[in-house]
C-alpha positions as CSV (number, residue, x, y, z in Angstrom):
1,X,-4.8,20.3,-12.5
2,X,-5.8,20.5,-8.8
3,X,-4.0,18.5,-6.2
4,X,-6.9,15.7,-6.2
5,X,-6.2,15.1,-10.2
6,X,-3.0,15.0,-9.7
7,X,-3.0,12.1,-7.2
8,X,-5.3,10.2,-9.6
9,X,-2.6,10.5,-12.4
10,X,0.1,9.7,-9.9
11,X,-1.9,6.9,-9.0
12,X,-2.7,5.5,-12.6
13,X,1.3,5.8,-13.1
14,X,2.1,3.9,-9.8
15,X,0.0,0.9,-10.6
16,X,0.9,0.9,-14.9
17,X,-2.7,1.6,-15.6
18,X,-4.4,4.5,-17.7
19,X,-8.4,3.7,-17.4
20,X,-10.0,3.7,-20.3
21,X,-13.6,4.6,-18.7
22,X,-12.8,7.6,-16.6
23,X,-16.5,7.8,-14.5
24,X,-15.4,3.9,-14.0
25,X,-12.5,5.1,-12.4
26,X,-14.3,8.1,-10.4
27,X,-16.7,5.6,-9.0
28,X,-13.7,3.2,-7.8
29,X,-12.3,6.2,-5.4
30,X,-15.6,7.6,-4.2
31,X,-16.6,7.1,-0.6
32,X,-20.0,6.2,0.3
33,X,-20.2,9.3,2.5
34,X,-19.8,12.2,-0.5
35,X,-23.6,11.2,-1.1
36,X,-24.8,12.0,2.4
37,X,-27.8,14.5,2.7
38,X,-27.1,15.4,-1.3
39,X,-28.0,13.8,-4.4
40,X,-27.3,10.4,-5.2
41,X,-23.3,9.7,-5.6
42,X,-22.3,6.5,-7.2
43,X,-19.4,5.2,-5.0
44,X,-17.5,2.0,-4.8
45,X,-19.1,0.0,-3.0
46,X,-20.2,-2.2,-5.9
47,X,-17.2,-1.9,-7.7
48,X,-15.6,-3.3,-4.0
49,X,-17.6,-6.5,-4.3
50,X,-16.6,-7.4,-7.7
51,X,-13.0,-6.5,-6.5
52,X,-13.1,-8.8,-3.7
53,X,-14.3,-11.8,-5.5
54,X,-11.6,-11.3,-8.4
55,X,-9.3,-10.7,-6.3
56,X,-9.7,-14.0,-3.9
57,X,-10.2,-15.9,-7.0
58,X,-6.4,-14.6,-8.1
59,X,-4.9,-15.3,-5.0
60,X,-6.3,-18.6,-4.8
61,X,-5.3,-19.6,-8.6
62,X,-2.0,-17.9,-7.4
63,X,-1.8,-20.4,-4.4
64,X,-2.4,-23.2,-5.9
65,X,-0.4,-23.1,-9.4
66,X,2.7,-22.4,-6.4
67,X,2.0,-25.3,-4.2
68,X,0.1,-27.7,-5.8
69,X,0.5,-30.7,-3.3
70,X,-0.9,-28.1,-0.3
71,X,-3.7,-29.2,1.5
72,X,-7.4,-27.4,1.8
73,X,-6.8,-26.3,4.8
74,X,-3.0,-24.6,4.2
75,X,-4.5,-23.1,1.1
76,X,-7.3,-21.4,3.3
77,X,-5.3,-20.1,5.9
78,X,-2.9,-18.1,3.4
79,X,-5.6,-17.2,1.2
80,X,-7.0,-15.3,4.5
81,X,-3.3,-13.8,5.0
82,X,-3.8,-12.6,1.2
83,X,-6.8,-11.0,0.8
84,X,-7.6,-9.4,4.5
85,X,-8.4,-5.5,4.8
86,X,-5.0,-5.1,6.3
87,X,-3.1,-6.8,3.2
88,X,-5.5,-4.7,1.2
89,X,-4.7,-1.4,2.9
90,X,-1.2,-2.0,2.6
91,X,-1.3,-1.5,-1.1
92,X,-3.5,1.0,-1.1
93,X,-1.0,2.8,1.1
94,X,2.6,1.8,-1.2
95,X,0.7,3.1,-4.5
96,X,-1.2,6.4,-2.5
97,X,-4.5,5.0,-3.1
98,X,-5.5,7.2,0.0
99,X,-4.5,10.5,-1.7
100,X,-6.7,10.2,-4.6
101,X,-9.6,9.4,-2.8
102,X,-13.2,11.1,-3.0
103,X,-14.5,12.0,1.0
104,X,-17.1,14.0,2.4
105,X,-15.7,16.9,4.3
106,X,-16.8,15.0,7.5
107,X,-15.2,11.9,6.5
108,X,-11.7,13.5,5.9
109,X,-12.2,15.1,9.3
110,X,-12.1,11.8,11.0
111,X,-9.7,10.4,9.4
112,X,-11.0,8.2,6.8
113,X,-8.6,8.9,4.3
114,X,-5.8,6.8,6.7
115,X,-8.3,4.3,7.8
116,X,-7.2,0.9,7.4
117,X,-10.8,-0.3,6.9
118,X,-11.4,2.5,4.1
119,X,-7.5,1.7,2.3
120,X,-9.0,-1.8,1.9
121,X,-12.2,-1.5,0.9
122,X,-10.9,1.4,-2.0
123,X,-8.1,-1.0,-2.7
124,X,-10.7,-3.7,-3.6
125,X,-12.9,-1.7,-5.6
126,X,-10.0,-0.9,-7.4
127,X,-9.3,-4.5,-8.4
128,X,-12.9,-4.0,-9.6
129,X,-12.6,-1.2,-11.7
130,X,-9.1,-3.2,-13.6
131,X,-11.2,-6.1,-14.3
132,X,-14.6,-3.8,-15.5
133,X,-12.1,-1.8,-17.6
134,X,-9.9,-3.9,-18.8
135,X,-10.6,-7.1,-17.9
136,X,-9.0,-10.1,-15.7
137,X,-5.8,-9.9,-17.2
138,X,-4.9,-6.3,-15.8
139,X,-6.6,-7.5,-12.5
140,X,-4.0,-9.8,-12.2
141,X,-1.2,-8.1,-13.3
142,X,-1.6,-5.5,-10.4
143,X,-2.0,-8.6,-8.2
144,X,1.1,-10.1,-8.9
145,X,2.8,-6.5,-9.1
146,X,2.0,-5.7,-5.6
147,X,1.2,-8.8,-3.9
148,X,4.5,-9.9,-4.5
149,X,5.8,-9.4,-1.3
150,X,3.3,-11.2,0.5
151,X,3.7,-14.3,-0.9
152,X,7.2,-14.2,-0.3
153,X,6.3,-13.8,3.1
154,X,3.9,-16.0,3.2
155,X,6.6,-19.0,1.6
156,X,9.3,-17.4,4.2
157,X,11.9,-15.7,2.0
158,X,10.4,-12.6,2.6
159,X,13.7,-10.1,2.3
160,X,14.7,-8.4,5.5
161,X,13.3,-4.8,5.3
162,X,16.2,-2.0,6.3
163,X,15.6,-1.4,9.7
164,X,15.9,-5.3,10.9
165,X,19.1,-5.3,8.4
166,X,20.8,-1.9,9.8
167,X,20.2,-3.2,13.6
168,X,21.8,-6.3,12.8
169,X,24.3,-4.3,11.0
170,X,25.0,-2.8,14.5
171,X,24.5,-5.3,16.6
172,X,27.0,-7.2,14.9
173,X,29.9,-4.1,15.4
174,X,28.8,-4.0,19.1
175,X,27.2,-0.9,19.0
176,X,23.7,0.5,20.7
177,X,20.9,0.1,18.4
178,X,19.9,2.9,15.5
179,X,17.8,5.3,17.0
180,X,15.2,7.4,15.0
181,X,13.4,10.7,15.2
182,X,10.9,12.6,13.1
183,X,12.6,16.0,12.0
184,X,10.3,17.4,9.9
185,X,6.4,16.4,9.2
186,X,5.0,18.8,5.8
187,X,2.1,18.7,3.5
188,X,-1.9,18.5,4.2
189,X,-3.5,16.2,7.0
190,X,-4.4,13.8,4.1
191,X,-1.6,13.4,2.8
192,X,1.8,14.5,5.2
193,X,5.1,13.5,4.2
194,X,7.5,12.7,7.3
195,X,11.0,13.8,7.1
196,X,13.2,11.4,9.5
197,X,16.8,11.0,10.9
198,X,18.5,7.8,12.3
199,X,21.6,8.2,13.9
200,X,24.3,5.6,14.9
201,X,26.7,5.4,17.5
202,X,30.2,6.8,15.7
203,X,28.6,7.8,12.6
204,X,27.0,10.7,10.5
205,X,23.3,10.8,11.0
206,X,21.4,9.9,7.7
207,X,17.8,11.7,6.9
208,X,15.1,10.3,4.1
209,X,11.7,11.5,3.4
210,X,8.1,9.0,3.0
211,X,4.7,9.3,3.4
212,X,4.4,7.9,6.9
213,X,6.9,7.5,9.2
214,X,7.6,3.6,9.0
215,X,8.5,4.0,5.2
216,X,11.0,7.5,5.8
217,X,12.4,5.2,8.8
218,X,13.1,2.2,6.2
219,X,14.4,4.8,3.6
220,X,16.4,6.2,6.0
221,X,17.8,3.2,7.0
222,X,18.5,2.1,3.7
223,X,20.8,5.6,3.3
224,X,22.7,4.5,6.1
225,X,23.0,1.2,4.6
226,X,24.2,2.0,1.3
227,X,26.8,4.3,2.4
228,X,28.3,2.2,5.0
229,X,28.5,-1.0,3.0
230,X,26.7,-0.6,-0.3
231,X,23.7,-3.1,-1.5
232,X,23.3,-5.6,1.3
């Protein structure tokens, strides 16, 4: 298994999902640009319209069976919130939809694989593939997995993430806010994974490991969290 089919399979385990039609899947994480100046590639572009129509059509049904006295209007302006490229990238990014990706050589150069704009597009098509493969209710079911979040933010009870809880933390004991440095950065362009320290005024530095700096900074957070209080 090469490093590509391994993300695929870490992928399919991440989102609870093993596709039954395997080009299907192929097709759902194939950029448009592998087919430059070669043979015709199918890629996802299809498979991203589908997956944007499902997908506003879930958040919408989603919306409504939450707040049923809201107004046109109020529905519209979450329902934008829900299903933007950057909401959409987002999840591509917390199951590594980025990793398993199919880009042309000069695609990967630029950075495509990290592009917000790409992450939502292949997150989409995704949504596609679920409902092509195994129909609406597996659509939703990664919708409500990993959309979760978002409509919690959306109704305002959106959990504090680590870092806003650990500065309060310290804020609270007087001391100078957490500062945080990169210690270590390891692993392909594509696909790095950041090593990161916080330290704290009058205690042991903490260290935790993500793939991208904001989540090792949360993780690391959390570290310090748990052994200076225990779940918050």
């Amino acid at each position: 298994m090469n490093r590509r089919q391994a993300a695929v399979a870490r992928l399919e385990e991440r989102i609870g999902h093993s596709f039954t039609d395997r080009e299907l899947l192929e097709r759902a994480l194939t950029h448009a640009s592998v087919g430059e100046g070669a043979a015709k590639v199918r890629h996802y572009e299809r498979l991203e319209f589908l997956g944007d129509r499902v997908l506003n059509l879930m958040a919408a049904e989603r919306l409504m069976s939450l707040d049923p006295e809201a107004r046109e209007g109020e529905l519209s302006r979450k329902l934008s919130n829900l299903v933007n490229y950057r909401a959409c990238a987002e999840v591509a990014r917390e199951i590594g939809l980025g990793e398993a990706l199919r880009l042309s050589p000069s695609a990967t150069k630029v950075g495509a694989r990290e592009s917000e704009a790409v992450l939502g597009d292949a997150c989409e098509a995704l949504i596609g593939a679920l409902y092509v493969d195994a129909g609406l209710d597996a659509a939703r079911a990664f919708f409500l997995r990993f959309w979760k979040d978002a409509f919690a933010e959306l109704g305002g009870v959106r959990p504090k993430d680590p870092k806003t809880q650990l500065q309060e933390w310290a804020q609270g004991r007087g001391l100078p806010l957490p500062a945080y440095e990169i210690v270590e950065r390891e692993g392909p362009a594509h696909a790095p994974i950041f090593t990161v320290r916080v330290t704290l005024q009058g205690y042991d530095p903490e260290e935790a490991r993500g793939r991208s700096r904001q989540e090792a900074e949360k993780a690391a957070a959390q570290v310090m969290l748990l052994k200076r209080e225990g779940p918050l």
